[in-house]
C-alpha positions in Angstrom: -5.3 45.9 148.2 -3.2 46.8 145.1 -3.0 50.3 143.2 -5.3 49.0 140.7 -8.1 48.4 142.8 -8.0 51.3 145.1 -10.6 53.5 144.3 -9.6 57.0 145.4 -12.8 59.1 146.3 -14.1 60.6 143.1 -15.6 63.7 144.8 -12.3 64.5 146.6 -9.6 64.1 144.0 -7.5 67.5 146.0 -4.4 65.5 146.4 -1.7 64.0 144.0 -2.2 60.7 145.1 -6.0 60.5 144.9 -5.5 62.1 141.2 -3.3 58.9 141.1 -5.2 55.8 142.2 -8.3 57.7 140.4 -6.6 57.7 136.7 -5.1 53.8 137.2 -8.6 53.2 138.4 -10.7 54.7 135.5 -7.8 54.9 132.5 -5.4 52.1 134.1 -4.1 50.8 130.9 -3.7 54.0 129.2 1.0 54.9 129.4 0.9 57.4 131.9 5.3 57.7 131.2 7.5 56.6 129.4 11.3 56.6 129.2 14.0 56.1 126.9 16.7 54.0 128.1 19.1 52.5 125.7 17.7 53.8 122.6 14.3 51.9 123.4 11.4 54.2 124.8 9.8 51.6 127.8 6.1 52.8 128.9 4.4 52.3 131.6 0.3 52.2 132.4 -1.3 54.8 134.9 -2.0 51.3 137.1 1.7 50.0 136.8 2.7 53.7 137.6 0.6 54.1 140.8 1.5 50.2 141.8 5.2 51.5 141.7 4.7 54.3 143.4 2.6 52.7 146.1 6.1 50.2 146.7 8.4 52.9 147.1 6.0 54.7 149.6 5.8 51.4 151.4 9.3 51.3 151.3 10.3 55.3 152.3 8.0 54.2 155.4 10.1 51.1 156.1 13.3 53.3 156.3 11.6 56.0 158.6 9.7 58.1 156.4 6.6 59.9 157.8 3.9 62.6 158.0 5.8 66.0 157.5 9.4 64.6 156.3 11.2 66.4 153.7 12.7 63.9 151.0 15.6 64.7 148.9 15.2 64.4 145.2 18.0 64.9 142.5 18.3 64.1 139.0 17.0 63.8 135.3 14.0 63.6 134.8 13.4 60.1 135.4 10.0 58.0 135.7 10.8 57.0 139.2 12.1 60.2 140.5 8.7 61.4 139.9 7.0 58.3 140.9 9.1 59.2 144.7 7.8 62.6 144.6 4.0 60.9 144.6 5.4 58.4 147.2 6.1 61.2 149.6 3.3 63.0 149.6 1.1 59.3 149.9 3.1 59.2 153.4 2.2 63.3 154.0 5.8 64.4 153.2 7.1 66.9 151.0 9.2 66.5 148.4 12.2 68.8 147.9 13.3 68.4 144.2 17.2 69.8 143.7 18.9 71.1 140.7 21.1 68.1 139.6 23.7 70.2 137.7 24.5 72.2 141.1 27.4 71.8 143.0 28.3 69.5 145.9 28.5 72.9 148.4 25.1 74.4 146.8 23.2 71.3 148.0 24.3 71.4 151.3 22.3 74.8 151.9 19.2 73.0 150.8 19.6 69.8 152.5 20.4 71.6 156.2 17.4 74.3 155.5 15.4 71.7 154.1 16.0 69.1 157.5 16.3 66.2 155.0 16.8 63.1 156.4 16.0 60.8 153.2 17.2 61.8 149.7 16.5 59.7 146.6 19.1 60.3 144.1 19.6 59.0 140.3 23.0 57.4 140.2 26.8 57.8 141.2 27.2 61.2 140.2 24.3 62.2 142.5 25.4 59.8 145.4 29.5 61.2 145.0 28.2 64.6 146.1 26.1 64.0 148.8 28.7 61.6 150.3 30.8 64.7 149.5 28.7 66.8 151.9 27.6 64.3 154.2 29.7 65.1 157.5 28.1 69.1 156.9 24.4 67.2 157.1 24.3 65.1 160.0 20.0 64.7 159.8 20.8 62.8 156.4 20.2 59.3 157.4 19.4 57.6 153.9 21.0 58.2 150.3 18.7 56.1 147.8 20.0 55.5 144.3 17.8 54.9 141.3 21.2 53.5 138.4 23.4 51.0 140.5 26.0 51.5 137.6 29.6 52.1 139.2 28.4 51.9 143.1 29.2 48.1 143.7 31.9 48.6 145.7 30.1 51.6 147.5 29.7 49.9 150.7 28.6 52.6 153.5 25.0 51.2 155.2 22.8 54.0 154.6 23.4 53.7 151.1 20.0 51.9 149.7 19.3 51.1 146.3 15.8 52.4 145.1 15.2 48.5 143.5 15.8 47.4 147.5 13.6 49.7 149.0 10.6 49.1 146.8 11.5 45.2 147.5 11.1 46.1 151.4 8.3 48.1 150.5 6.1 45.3 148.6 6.6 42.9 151.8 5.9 46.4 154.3 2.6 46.7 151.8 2.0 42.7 152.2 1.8 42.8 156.0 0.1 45.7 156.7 -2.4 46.3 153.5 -4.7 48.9 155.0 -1.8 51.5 155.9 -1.2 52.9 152.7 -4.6 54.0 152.3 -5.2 55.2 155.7 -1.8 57.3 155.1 -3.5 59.1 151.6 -6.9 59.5 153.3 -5.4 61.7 156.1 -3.7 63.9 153.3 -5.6 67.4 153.1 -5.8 70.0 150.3 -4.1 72.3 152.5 -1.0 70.1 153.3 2.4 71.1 151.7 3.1 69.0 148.1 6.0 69.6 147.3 9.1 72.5 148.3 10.6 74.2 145.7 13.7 76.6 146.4 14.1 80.1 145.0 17.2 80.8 142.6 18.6 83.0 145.0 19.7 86.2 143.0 20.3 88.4 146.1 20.6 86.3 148.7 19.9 82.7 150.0 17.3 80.4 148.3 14.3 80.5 150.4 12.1 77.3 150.3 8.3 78.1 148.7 5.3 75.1 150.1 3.2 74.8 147.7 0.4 73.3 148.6 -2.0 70.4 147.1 -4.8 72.8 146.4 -2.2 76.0 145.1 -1.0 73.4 142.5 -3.9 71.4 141.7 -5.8 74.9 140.9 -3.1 75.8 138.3 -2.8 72.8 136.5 -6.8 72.6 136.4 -7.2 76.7 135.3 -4.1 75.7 132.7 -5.9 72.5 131.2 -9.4 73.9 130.7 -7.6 77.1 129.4 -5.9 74.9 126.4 -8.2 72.5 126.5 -5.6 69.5 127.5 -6.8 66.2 128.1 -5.5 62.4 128.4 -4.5 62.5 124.6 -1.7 64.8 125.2 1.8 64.0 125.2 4.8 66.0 127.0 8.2 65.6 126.8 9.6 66.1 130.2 13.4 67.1 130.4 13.3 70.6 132.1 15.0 70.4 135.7 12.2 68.5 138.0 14.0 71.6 141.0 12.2 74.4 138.8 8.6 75.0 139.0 7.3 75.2 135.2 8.7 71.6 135.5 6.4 70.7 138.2 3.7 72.8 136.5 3.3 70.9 133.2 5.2 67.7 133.8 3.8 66.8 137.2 0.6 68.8 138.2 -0.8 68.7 134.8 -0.4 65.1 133.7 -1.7 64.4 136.6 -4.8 66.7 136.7 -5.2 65.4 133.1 -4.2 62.6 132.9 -1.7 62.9 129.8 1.8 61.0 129.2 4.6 62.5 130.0 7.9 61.6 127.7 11.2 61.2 129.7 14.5 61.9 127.5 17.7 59.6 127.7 19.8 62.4 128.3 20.1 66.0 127.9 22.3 65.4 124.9 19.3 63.6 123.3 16.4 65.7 123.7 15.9 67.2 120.3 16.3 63.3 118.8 13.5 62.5 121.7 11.5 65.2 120.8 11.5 64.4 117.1 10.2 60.4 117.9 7.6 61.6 120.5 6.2 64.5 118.7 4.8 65.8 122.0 1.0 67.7 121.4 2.4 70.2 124.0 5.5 71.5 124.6 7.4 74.4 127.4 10.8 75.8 126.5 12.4 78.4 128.0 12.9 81.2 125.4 16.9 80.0 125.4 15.6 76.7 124.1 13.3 78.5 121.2 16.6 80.7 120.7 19.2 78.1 120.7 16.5 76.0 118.3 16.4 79.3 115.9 20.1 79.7 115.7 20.9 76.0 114.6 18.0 76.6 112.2 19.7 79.4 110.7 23.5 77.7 110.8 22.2 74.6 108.4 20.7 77.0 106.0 23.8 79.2 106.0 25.4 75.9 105.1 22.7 74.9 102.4 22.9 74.9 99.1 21.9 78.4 96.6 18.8 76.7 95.7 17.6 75.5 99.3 18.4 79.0 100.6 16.7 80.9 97.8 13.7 78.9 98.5 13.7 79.0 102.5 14.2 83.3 102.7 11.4 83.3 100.4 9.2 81.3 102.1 10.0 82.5 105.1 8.9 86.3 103.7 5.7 84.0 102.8 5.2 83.4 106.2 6.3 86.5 107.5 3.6 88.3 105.7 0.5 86.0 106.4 1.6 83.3 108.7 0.5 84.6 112.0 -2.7 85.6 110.5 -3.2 82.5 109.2 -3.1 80.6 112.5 -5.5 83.3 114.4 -8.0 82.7 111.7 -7.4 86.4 110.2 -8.5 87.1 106.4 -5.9 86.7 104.5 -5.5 87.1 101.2 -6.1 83.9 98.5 -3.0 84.3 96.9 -1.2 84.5 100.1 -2.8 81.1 101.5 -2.3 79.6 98.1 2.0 80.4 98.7 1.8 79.5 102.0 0.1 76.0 101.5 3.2 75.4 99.0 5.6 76.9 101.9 4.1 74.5 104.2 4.6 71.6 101.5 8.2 72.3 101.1 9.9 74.3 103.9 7.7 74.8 107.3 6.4 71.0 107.6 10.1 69.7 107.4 11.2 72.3 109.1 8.7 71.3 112.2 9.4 67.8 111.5 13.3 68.4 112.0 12.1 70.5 115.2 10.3 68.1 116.5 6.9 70.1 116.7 5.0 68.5 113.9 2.2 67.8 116.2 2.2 70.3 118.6 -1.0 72.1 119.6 -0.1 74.5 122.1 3.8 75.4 123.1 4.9 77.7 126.0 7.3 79.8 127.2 8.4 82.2 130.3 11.0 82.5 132.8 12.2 85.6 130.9 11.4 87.8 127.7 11.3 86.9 124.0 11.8 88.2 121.0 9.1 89.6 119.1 11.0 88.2 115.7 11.8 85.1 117.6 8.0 85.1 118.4 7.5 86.0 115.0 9.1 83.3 113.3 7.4 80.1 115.3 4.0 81.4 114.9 4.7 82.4 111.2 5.5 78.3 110.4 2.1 77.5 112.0 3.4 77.0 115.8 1.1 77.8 118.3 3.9 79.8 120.3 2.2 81.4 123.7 3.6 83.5 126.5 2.9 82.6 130.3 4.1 84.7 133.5 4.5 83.3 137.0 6.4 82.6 139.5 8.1 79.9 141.8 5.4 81.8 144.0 2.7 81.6 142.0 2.8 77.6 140.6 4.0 79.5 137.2 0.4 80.4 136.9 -0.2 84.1 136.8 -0.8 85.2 133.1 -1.7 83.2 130.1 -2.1 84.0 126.7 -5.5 83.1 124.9 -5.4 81.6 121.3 -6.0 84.3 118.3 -5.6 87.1 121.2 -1.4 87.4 120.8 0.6 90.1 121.7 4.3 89.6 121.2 5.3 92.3 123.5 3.0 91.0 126.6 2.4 88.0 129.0 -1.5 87.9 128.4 -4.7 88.2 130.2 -4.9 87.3 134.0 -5.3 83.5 134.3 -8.3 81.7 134.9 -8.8 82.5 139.0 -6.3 84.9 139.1 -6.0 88.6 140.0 -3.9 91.6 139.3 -3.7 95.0 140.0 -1.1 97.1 139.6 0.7 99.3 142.9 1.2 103.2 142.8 5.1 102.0 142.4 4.3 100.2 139.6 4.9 96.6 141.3 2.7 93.9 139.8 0.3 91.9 142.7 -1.4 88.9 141.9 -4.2 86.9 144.4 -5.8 83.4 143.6 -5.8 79.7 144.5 -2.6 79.4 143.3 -0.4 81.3 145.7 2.6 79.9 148.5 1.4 78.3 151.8 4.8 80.2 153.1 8.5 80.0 152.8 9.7 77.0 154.8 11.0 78.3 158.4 11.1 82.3 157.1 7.5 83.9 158.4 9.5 87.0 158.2 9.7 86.8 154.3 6.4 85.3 153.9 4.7 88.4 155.7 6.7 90.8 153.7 5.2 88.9 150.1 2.1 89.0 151.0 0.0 92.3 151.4 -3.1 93.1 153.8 -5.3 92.7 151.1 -3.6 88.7 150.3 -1.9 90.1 147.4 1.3 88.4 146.8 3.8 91.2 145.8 6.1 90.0 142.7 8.8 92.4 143.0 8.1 92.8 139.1 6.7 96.2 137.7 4.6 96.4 134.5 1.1 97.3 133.8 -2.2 96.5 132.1 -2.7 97.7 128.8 -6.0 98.9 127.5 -6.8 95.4 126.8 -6.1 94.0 129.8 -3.0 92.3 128.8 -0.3 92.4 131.0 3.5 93.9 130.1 6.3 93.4 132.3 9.3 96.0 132.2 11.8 94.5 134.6 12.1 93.7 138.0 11.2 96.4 140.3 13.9 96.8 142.7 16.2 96.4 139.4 14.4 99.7 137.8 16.6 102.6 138.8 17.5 106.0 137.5 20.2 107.7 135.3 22.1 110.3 136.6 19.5 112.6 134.8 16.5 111.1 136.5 15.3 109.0 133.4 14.0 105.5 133.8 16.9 102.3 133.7 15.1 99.1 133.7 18.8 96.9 132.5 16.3 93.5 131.9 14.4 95.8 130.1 17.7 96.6 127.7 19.3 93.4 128.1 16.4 91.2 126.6 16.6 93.4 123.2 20.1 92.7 123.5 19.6 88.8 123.8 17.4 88.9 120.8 20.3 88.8 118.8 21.3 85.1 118.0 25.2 86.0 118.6 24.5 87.7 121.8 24.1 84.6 124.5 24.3 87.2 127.7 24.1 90.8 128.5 24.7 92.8 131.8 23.9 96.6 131.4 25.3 99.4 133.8 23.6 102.8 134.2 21.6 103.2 137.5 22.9 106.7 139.1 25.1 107.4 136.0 25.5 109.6 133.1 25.1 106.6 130.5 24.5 103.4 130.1 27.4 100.5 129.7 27.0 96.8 129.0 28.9 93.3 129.2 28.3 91.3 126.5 29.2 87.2 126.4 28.6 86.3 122.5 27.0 83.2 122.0 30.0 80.7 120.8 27.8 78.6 118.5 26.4 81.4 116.4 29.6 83.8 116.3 31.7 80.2 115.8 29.7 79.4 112.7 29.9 82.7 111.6 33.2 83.2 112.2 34.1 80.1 110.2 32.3 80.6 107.1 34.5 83.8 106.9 37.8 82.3 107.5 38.3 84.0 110.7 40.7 81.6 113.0 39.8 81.1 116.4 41.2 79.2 119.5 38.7 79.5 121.7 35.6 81.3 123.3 38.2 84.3 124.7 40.0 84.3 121.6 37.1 84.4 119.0 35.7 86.9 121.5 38.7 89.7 121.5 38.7 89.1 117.6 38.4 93.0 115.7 35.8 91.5 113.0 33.6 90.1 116.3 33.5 93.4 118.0 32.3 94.8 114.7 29.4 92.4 114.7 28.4 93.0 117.9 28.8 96.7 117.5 26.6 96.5 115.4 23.9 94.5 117.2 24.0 97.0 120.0 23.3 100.1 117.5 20.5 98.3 116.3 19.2 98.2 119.9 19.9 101.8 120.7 18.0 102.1 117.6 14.5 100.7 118.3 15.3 102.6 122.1 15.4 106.0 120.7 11.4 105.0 119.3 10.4 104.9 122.9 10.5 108.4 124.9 10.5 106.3 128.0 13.5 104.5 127.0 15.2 106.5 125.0 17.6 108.0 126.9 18.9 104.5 128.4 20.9 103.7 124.9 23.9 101.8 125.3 26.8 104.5 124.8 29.8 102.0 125.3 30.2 98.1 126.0 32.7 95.2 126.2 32.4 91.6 125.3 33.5 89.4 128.7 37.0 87.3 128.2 34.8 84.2 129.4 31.6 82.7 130.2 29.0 84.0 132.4 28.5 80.2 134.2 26.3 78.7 137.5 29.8 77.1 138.9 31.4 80.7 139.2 28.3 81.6 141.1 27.5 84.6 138.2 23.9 83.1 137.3 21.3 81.5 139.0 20.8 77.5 137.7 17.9 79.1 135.8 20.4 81.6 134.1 19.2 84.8 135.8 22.2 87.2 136.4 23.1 87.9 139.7 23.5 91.4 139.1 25.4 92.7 142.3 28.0 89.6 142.2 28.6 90.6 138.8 29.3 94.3 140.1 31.2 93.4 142.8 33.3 90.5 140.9 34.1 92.4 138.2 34.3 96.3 139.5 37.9 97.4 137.6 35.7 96.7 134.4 32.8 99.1 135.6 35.3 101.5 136.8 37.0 100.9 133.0 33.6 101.3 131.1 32.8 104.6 133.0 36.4 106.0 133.1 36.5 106.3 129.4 39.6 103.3 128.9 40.0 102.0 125.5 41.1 98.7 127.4 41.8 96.8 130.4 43.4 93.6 132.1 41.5 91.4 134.0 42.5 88.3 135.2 39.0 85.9 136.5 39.2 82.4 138.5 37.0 80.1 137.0 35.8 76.5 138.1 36.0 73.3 136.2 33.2 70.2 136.1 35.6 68.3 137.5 36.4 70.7 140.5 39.9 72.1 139.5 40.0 75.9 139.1 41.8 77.9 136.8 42.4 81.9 136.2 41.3 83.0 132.5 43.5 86.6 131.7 43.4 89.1 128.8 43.1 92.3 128.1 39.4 93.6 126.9 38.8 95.9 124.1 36.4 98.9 125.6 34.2 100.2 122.0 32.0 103.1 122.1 29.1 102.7 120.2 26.5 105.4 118.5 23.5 106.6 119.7 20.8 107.8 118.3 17.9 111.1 119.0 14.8 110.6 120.4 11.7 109.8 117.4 9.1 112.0 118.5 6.5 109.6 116.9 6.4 107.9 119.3 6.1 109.9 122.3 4.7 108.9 125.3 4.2 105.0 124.6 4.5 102.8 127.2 7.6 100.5 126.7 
């Protein structure tokens, strides 16, 4: 019996593969992905999807794959990366999606905690470090490679090439027809989809099951909430290991049966986005950022009359913009200027974006900018917040169209509920939440409460809407020296509104004042740097520069600013700071592959510069080993510049507003 004709129960679509055989039975010639390969974008139907993945389930079984098995997956995202992930959980096995920038020794804690015996890989890159790790792993029996370029000569047995196994797995399908189907129809609702590790900011990764049901519920409560159906289009390109990935790329097309879009390459995703013109889109709020600054570089680079006409615009849509797209009065004149602004700046503008068609766009993962908020919603992007975690499918908070707040995460999701501790910790309940952490009962019973709540370690609280506003994380939320709040997130995210500002770490908690690293963001300081004749040699270089310490100076006054406004704040201004001689980087273990700082490495790695900050320096050596792509390490030296920077008194207008 093929894909194609297998009709998958249509009052018990609760599993990823009956979502499957149901949309190639009732929308089979509709592209369920496509992929660029070459320059050419290749698509293929929901029934040539589900027939693909039906081989390479045949095929996992033929190698030893079965009910409960956790299968390896690493790489881009990549049609049949995801098309594996569907294969395992046909068979009742879990799969374990990876990070594919991370390092040879960071797998290996994954693949020995995760028992994986099969993993599916995309090419040599992928295949060099498992084989790197391989003696350290002795339950990994099969590597599987999707790109055979450059492994001819790789001749060790267990190495498999995907197009082999889905040849074994169409003659495995031949000869025994009815197993396929009697494997999906033992698969329960309750069984474990998919295993998705933690980033590991204190401690180990822990493994989170999430379950059909938890994710099937999200993705439902997130379609009917924005109203996404099989007309939609995603680009996919966000790491298939993190779980807003799995949210709106996986669960969601497959709920709604929409296309997702998979990039060539990383280096050709904003080309990608531009053919594709996705209908939906989810960045995190680096991506919007990083999107902003180039943005801002080409019109710094524009001709007088081009940037005349873009700042005034742009005060156009400052003004009315927002209003306009949450159906607020607004004033004739002003929709008469901003139809001509849309004319001649914001549709080429969202054309050169990439977002010309999108309906709904996303972000989360950390906070944004209320100007950086600002500014996509002013040029008619329908820019929402979400809030979730790894935990939680991603699916805790949303925000509702024309019911924006830039400085919250929105209204409890569809299903969901929240309720604020006496310490201020946030606690969400619903469909949505972990099975448990793989092999750790320990941690699952200390995330979840008496009352089912799952704790999120974050604090915040509801605001007299009901609208939910996070502060920072709550075992990050400390105390000055003179008992006053420190939330650093809190004062790092202002600082990392700033397009030169890339990273921030802030000092404070059981101290007189607060102190902050700064890494500037090389793109935005290099172009700015340039267009004043400023000679650099690189990132340490430009960052050590007088004129660049000026600019950030200032940046971090600004911030200490807007703290002083806020009594709970207030006292928390940044008194002095330095700008780090290098990168903050994944490979030197100082962020999390999702780029969340790991604040006690940082502490610990780079103590003489806390002890410098606080000991009232004007300088001091330091001397850091880094790692290179290739594996080589290196030391990076100089001697940092320690600036104090002004503070300001507390406004008493604003007394007593909540952060």
């Amino acid at each position: 019996m093929t894909a194609a004709t297998s009709a998958a129960p249509t009052d018990r679509l609760d599993t990823f593969p009956r979502l499957l055989l149901e949309h190639a039975r009732v929308r089979g010639a509709r592209p369920a992905v496509r992929e660029k390969d070459l320059g050419i974008w290749q698509s293929w139907t929901w029934a040539e999807a589900a027939r693909e993945v039906r081989a390479i389930a045949c095929g996992l079984a033929e190698l030893g794959f079965k009910r409960g098995d956790r299968l390896g997956i690493i790489g881009d995202n990549r049609p049949r990366l995801y098309w594996s992930m569907c294969a395992a959980q046909m068979l009742g096995g879990i799969p374990v999606p990876m990070y594919q920038d991370a390092v040879a020794l960071e797998m290996t804690f994954v693949l020995q905690d995760a028992g994986i015996h099969i993993a599916i890989v995309e090419d040599q890159e992928q295949v060099d470090k498992l084989l790197e790790v391989r003696e350290q792993c002795p339950e990994l029996r099969h590597i599987v490679y999707d790109d055979p370029r450059g492994l001819r000569h790789y001749t060790q047995a267990f190495l498999h090439g995907l197009d082999e196994v889905v040849a074994a797995g169409a003659i495995h399908d031949a000869n025994q027809p009815d197993f396929l189907d009697q494997e999906i129809a033992q698969g329960r609702p309750d069984d474990i989809a998919i295993m998705l590790y933690t980033s590991g900011t204190t401690g180990k990764p822990k493994g989170v099951c999430q379950t059909h049901h938890a994710l099937i519920s999200a993705a439902r409560g997130g379609c009917g909430f924005d109203g996404l159906g099989e007309a939609d289009e995603v680009l996919s390109y966000l790491p298939m290991a993190w779980v807003g990935d799995n949210l709106f790329s996986y669960a969601q097309a497959l709920v709604a049966g929409f296309t997702i879009n998979c990039p060539e390459s990383g280096d050709t995703v904003m080309t990608d986005l531009r053919e594709i013109g996705p209908t939906c889109y989810f960045a995190p709020p680096r991506v919007f950022e990083n999107l902003l600054t180039q943005v801002m570089i080409r019109m710094e680079d524009a001709g007088a009359l081009k940037r005349r006409m873009f700042h005034y615009f742009m005060g156009v849509a400052k003004r009315c913009g927002a209003g306009i797209l949450d159906g607020k009065p607004v004033p004739a004149a002003d929709r008469l200027l901003y139809a001509l602004g849309k004319l001649l700046v914001f549709g080429p503008l969202k054309n050169v974006l990439g977002m010309s068609r999108i309906r709904v766009a996303y972000t989360a993962g950390a906070a944004i900018g209320p100007d950086l908020f600002r500014f996509y919603r002013s040029i008619g992007i329908n820019l929402k917040q979400l809030y979730g975690q790894t935990e939680t499918c991603a699916y805790v908070c949303l925000q509702p169209d024309r019911q924006i707040k830039f400085d919250s995460v929105g209204l409890p999701a569809p299903g969901v509920e929240i309720k604020v501790a006496d310490n201020g910790e946030i606690l969400v309940k619903g469909p949505m939440l972990l099975k448990e952490y793989y092999r750790r009962p320990d941690a699952t019973a200390e995330s979840i409460n008496a009352d089912g709540y799952f704790m999120t370690g974050d604090a915040g609280f509801l605001d007299e809407d009901g609208h939910l506003k996070i502060i920072d994380r709550a075992k990050d939320v400390g105390k000055l020296g003179n008992g006053a709040m420190f939330a650093p997130n809190y004062i790092e995210n202002k600082l990392k509104f700033f397009a030169h500002i890339k990273e921030a770490v802030a000092f404070g908690h059981d101290r007189d004042m607060v102190c902050a690293f700064i890494n500037i963001d090389m793109g935005a300081v290099g172009n700015w740097a340039e267009r004043r004749g400023i000679p650099y040699a690189g990132y340490t270089d430009l960052a050590a520069k007088p004129e660049v310490y000026q600019l950030i100076q200032e940046c971090v006054e600004q911030v200490n600013a807007e703290l002083a406004h806020d009594a709970m704040v207030a006292d928390t201004q940044v008194h002095r700071f330095l700008i780090l001689h290098k990168e903050l980087d994944p490979d030197d273990d100082e962020l999390t592959r999702t780029r969340k700082v790991r604040r006690n490495f940082i502490s610990e790695k780079y103590a003489v510069l806390i002890d410098a900050l606080y000991g009232g320096k004007a300088s001091q050596f330091i001397e850091t080993e880094v790692k290179f792509e290739d594996g080589r390490k290196g030391k990076v030296a100089a001697d940092l510049v320690i600036r104090d920077v002004k503070t300001f008194p507390v406004t008493q207008v604003n007394l007593g507003r909540a952060a």
